[in-house]
C-alpha positions as CSV (number, residue, x, y, z in Angstrom):
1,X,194.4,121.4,24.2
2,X,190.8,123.2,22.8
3,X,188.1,122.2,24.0
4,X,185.7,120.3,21.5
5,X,183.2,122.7,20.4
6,X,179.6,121.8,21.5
7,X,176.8,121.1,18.9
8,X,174.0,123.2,19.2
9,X,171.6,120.8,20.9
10,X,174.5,119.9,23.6
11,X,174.8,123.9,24.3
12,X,170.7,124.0,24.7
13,X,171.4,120.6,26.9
14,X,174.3,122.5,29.0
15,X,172.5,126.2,29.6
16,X,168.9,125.0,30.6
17,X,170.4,121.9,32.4
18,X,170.8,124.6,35.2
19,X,167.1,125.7,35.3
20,X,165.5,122.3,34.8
21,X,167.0,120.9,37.2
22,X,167.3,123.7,40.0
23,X,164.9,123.8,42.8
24,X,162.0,125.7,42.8
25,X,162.8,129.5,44.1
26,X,160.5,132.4,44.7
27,X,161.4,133.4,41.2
28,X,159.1,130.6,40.0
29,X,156.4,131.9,42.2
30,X,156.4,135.1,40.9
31,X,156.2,134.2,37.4
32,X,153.5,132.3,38.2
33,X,151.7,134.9,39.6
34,X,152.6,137.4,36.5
35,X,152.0,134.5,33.5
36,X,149.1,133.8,36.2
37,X,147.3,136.9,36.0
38,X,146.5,136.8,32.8
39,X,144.6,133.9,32.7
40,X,142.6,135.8,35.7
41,X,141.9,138.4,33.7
42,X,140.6,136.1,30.9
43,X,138.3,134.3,33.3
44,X,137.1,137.5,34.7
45,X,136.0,139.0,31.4
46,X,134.7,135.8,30.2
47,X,132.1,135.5,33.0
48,X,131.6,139.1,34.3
49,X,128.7,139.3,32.2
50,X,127.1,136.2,33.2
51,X,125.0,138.0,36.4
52,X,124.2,140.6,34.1
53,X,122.4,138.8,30.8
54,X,119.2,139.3,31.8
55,X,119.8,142.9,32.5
56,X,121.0,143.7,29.2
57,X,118.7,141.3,27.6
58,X,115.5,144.0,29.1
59,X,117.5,147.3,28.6
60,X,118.8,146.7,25.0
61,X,115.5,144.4,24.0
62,X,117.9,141.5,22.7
63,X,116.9,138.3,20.7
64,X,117.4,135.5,22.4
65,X,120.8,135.0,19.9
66,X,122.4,138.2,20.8
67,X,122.7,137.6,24.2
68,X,124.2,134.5,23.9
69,X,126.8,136.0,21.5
70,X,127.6,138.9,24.2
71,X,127.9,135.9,26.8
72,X,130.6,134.4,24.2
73,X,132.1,137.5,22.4
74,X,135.2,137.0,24.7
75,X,135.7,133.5,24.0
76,X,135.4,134.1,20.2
77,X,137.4,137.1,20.3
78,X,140.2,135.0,22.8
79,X,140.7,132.3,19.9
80,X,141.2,135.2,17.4
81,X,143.6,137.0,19.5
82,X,145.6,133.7,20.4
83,X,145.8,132.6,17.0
84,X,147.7,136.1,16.6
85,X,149.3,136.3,19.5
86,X,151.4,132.6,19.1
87,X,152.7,133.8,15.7
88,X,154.2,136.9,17.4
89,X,155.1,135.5,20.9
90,X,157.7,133.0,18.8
91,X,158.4,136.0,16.2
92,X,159.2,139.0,18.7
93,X,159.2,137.6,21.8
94,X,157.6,136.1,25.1
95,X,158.4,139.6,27.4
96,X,156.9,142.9,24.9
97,X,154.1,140.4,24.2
98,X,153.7,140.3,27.9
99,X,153.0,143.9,28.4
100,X,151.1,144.8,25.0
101,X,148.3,142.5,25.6
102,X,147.2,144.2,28.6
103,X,147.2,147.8,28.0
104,X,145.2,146.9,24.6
105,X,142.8,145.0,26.7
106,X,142.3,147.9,28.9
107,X,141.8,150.5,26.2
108,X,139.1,148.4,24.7
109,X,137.1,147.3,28.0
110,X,137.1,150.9,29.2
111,X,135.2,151.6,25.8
112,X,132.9,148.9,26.1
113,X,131.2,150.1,28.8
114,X,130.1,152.9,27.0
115,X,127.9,151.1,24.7
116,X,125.2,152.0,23.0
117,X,123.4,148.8,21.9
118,X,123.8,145.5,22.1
119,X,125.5,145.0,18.5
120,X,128.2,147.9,19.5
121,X,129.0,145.6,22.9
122,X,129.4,142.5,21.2
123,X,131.7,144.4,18.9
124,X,133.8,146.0,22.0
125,X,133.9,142.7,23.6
126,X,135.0,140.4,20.8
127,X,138.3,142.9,20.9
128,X,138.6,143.0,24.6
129,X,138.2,138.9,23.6
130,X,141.5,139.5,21.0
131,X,143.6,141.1,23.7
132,X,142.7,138.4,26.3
133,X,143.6,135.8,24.1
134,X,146.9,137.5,23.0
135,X,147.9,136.4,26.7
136,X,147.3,132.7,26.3
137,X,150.3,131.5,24.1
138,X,152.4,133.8,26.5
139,X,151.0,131.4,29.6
140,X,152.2,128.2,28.2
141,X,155.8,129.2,26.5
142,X,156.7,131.2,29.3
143,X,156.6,129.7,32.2
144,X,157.4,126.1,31.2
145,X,160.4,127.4,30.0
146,X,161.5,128.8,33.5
147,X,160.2,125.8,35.8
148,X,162.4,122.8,36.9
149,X,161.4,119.7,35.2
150,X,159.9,117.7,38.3
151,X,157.6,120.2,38.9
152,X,156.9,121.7,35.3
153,X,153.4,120.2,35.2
154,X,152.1,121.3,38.7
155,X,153.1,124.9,37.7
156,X,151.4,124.5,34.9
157,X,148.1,123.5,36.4
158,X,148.4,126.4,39.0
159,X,148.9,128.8,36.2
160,X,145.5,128.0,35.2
161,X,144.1,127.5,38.1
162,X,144.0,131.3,38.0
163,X,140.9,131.4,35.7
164,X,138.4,129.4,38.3
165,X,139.7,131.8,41.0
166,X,139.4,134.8,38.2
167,X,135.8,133.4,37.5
168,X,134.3,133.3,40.5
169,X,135.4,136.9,41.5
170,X,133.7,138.0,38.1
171,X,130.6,136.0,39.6
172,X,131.1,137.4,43.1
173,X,131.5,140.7,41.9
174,X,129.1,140.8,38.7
175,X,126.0,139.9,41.4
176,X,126.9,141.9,43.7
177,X,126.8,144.9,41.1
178,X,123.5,143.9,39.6
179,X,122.1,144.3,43.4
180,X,123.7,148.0,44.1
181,X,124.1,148.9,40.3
182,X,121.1,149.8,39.3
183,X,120.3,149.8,35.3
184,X,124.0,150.9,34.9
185,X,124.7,147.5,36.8
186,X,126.2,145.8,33.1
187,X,128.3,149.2,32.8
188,X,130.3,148.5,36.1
189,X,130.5,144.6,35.6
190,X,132.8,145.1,32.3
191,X,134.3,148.5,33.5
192,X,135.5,146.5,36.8
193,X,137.7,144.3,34.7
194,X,139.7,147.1,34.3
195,X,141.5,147.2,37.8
196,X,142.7,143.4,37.5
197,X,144.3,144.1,34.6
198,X,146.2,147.2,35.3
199,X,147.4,145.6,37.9
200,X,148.7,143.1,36.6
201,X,150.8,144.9,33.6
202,X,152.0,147.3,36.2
203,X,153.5,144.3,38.0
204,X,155.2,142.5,34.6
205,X,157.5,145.3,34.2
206,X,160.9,144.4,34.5
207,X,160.2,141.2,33.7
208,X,162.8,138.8,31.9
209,X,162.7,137.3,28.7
210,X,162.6,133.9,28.0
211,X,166.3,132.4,27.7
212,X,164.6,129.4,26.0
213,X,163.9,132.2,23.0
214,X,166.8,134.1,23.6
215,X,168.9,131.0,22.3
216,X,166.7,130.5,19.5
217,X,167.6,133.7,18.4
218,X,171.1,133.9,18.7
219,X,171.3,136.4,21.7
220,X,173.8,133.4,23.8
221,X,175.1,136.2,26.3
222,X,171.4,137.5,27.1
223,X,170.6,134.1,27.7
224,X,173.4,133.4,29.8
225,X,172.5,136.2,32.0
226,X,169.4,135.3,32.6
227,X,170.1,131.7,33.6
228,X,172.5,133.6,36.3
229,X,170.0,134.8,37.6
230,X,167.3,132.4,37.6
231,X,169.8,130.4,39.2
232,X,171.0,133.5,41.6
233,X,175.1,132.3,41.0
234,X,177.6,132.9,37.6
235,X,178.3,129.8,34.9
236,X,181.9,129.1,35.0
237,X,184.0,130.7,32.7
238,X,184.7,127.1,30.7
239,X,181.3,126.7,30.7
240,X,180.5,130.4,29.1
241,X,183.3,129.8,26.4
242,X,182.2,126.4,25.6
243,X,178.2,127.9,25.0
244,X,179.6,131.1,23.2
245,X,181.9,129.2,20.8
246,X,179.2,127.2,19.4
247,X,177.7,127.9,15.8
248,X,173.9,128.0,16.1
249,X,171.9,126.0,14.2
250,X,169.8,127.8,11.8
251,X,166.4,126.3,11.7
252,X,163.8,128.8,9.0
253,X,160.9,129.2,11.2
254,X,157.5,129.6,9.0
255,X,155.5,129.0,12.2
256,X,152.0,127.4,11.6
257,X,153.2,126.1,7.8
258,X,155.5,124.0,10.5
259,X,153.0,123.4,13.0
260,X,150.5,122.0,10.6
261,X,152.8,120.1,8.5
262,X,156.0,118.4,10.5
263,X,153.5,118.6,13.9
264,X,150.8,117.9,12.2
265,X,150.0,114.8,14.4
266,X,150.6,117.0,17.8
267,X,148.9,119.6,16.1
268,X,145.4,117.8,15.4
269,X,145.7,115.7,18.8
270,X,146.1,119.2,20.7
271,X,142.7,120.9,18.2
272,X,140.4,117.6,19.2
273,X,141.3,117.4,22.4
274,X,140.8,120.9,23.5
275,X,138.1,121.5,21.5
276,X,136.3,118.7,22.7
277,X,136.6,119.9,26.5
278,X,135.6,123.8,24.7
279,X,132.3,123.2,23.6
280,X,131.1,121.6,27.1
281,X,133.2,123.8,29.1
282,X,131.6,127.1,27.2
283,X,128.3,125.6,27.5
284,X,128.5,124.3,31.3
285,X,130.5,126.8,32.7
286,X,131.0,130.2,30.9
287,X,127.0,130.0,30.2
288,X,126.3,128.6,33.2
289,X,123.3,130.6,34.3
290,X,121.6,129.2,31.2
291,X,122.9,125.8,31.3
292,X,121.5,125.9,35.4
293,X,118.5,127.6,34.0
294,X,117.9,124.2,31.7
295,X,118.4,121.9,34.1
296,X,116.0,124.2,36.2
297,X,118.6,124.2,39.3
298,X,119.6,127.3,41.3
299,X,121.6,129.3,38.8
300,X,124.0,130.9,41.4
301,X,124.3,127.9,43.5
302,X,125.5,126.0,40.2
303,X,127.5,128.7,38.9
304,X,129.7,129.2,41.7
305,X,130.0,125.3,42.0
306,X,131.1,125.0,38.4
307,X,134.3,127.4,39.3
308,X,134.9,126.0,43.2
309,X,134.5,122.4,41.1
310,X,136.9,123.3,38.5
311,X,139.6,124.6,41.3
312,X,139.6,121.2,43.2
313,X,140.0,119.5,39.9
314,X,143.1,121.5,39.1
315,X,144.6,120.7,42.7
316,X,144.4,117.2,42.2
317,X,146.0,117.4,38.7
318,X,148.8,119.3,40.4
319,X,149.3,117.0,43.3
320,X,149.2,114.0,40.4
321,X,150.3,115.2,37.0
322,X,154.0,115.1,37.8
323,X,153.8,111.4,39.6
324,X,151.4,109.4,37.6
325,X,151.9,111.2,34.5
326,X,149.7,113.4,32.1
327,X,147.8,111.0,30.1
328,X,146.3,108.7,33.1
329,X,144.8,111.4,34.3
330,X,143.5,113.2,31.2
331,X,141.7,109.6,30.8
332,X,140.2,109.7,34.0
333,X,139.0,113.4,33.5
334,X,136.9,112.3,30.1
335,X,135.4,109.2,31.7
336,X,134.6,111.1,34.4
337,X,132.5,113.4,32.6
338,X,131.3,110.9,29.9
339,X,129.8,109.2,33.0
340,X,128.2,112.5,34.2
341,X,126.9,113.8,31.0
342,X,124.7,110.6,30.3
343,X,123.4,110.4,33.9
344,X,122.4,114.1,32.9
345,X,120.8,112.4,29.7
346,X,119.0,109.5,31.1
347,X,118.1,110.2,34.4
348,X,114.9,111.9,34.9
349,X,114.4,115.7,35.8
350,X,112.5,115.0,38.4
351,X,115.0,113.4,41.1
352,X,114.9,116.6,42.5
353,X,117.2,119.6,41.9
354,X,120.1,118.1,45.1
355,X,120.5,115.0,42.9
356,X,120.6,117.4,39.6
357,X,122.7,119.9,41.7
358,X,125.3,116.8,42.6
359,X,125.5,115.4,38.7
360,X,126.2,118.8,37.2
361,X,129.2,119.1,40.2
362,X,130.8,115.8,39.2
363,X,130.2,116.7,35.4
364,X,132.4,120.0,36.9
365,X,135.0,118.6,38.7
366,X,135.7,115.8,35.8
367,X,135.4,117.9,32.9
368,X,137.8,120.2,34.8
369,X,140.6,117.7,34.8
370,X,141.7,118.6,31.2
371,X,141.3,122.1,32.2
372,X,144.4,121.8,34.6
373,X,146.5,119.7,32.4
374,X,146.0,122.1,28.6
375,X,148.2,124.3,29.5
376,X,151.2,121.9,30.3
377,X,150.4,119.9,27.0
378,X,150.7,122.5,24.6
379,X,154.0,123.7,26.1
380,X,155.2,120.2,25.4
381,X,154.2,119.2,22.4
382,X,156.3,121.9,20.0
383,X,159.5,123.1,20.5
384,X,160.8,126.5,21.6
385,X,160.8,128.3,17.7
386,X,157.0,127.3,17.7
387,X,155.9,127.2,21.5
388,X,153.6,129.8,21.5
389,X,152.6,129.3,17.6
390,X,150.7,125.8,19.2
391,X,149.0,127.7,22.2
392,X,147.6,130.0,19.6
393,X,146.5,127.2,17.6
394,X,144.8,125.4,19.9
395,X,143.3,128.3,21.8
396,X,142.1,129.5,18.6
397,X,140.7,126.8,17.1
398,X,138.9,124.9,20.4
399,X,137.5,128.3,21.3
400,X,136.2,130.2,17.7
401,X,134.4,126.4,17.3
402,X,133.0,126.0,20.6
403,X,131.8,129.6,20.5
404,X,130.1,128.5,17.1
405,X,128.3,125.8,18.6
406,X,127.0,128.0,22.0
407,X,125.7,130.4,19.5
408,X,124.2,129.1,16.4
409,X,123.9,125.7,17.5
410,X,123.0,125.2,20.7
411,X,120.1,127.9,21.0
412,X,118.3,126.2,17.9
413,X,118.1,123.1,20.0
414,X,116.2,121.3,22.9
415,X,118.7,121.3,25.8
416,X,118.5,117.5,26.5
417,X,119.4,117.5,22.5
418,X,122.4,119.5,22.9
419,X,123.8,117.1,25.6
420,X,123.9,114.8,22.8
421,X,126.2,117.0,21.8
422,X,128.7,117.8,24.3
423,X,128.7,113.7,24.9
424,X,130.0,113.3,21.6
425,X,132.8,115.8,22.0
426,X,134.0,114.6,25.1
427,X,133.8,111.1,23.2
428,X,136.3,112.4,20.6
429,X,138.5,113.7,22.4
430,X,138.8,111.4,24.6
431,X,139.2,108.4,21.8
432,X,141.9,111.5,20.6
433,X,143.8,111.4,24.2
434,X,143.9,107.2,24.0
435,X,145.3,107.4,20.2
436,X,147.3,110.2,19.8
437,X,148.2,111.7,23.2
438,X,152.2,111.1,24.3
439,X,153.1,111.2,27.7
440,X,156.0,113.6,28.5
441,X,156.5,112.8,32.1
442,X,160.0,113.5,33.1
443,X,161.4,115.3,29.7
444,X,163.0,118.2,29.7
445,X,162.1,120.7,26.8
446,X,165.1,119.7,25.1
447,X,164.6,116.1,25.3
448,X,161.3,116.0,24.1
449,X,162.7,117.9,20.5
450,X,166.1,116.1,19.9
């Protein structure tokens, strides 16, 4: 007797059963530390520059504006670049985006230390922004689509727990340069940011592509072998014939017409919520040297506590995220840093710059909580066909507005007025997280798209 054909969700069911619920191998570590890598890279451009404002400010004679776009020409140009980048990650693939990002990246930073003025860098560095952010919707669809389920959220929080590490060696480094650089000092900072990234698209070669994708496009026997060996042994041959003897369901992908209209719900949850933590982030930590500046603190003391801050918050939402779930501890992160902001509001500049110093650190660590836990929530809330479409929406969006407010909001106001601000984003989104956040806990891809 023939064996009853499969549908096409009980073939997705009966191919990734294998990876979600395998245990985690060094195969998962290594795609952690190649999806990883990218977000370094991000971080590292993003804040190299931060040592080095003042420097360019005197050498190019910058308005007070144009600095503060160079600061955030790599977050601008990261939104642009992942709003592209999710349309073809879903349309061509999760792999050859994997290795064109990075050689365009480091074409375009090499050129950018070769500037001439100030408007020519903030040019170069709004593309090496684009190729940055071509990475991020790469981050999220592929490696949740490789990790076992019990542990997809913790590998999602170390994958980002790249950029703290990537930010404070751009801090590390970018100081140290602007002691033994000399007036070339900027030059080097963005130059340097070529060596992390070669690196790391030397290392993706050979890498696989997503099976998760593969299926989605009809390529069953490419997806089969690389299940085999993710999961280093053969299906059975009952198995094979049962997954190869299915017709595939054809489902038109238009990408973000989808998104926006039969997501829409995930899709505005995922815009407020990341935006929100955007515009403080951007402000408190990417411009930290002139958010320490404000609060008239030590501004490398703060700035390397904002990134050693924002790695213990992404421990803890590894350690947690996978037993108490995602939303609890999105919650906490938002009160957290709702608390922290006002104290910054209300209580007096002159407690002294320790108590200052200790406020902006739990403002850091709080803040940070949704910083380990975006990267696992986009994965989750689309399915395959549109996986990386949602990371470039919400990496494009959060990042091209908060950008917006660091440079044509923000510098026209007091800073005490501009915590206002940042307060009432973090209030959004987190009346966004409470409303329209679901908890995925415990799903499997699959499940969470029957």
């Amino acid at each position: 007797m023939a064996d009853k054909a499969l549908s096409w969700e009980e073939v997705k069911e009966k191919l990734f059963t294998n990876l979600d619920l395998s245990k985690e191998k060094w195969f998962h570590y290594k795609m952690l530390l190649l999806v990883g890598g990218g977000v370094f890279v991000d971080a590292y451009n993003t804040v190299v520059l931060t040592p080095v404002l003042g420097q360019l400010k005197s050498i190019f004679h910058l308005a007070a504006f144009l600095v503060t776009a160079i600061g955030v020409a790599v977050v601008i140009g990261t939104g642009i670049g992942a709003l592209i980048s999710g349309y073809l990650v879903d349309k061509i693939g999760r792999k050859t985006m994997f290795i064109i990002d990075l050689v365009f990246f480091v074409i375009i930073a090499g050129i950018s230390a070769f500037s001439l003025n100030g408007y020519m860098l903030f040019a170069l560095r709004l593309l090496v922004g684009i190729g940055v952010g071509l990475d991020y919707p790469i981050s999220s669809s592929y490696l949740s689509e490789f990790v076992p389920i019990k542990s997809r959220g913790k590998f999602m929080a170390y994958d980002i727990l790249f950029y703290p590490l990537g930010a404070l060696a751009a801090i590390l480094v970018g100081y140290w340069l602007l002691a033994v650089g000399g007036l070339d000092a900027w030059r080097f900072a963005v130059a340097s940011a070529i060596i992390p990234a070669a690196l790391v698209a030397v290392a993706r070669l050979g890498s696989p592509e997503s099976p998760r994708w593969l299926l989605e496009q009809n390529r069953v026997d490419d997806a089969i072998t690389v299940v085999e060996n993710v999961i280093e042994r053969p299906l059975s041959d009952q198995e094979k014939s049962m997954i190869r003897s299915t017709k595939p369901e054809k489902v038109k992908n238009t990408y973000y017409k989808e998104l926006l209209t039969k997501f829409s719900k995930n899709s505005a949850f995922i815009a407020i919520y990341y935006t929100g933590y955007q515009i403080a982030f951007v402000a408190a930590g990417v411009l930290s040297s002139l958010f320490a500046t404000s609060l008239s603190i030590p501004v490398e003391t703060a700035s390397a506590l904002f990134w050693i801050e924002n790695i213990i918050a992404i421990l803890i939402i590894a350690y947690t995220i996978d037993r108490f779930g995602r939303k609890p501890m999105a919650n906490i992160g938002w009160i957290g840093s709702i608390l922290a902001f006002l104290a910054l509001i209300f209580i007096p500049s002159t407690v002294g710059k320790i108590a200052l110093l200790a406020i902006y650190s739990l403002l850091a660590l709080f803040l940070n909580f949704q910083g380990g836990l975006h990267l696992d929530l986009s994965a989750e809330l689309a399915p395959t066909r549109i996986r990386g479409t949602m990371e470039g929406w919400k990496q494009g969006v959060s990042r091209i507005i908060a950008a917006s407010f660091s440079t044509a909001i923000f510098p026209f106001m007091t800073f005490h007025d501009s915590l206002y601000v940042m307060l009432a984003a973090a209030i959004v989104a987190f009346v966004a997280t409470i409303v329209m956040m679901p908890e995925t806990k415990g799903k499997s891809l699959e499940q969470l798209w029957k």
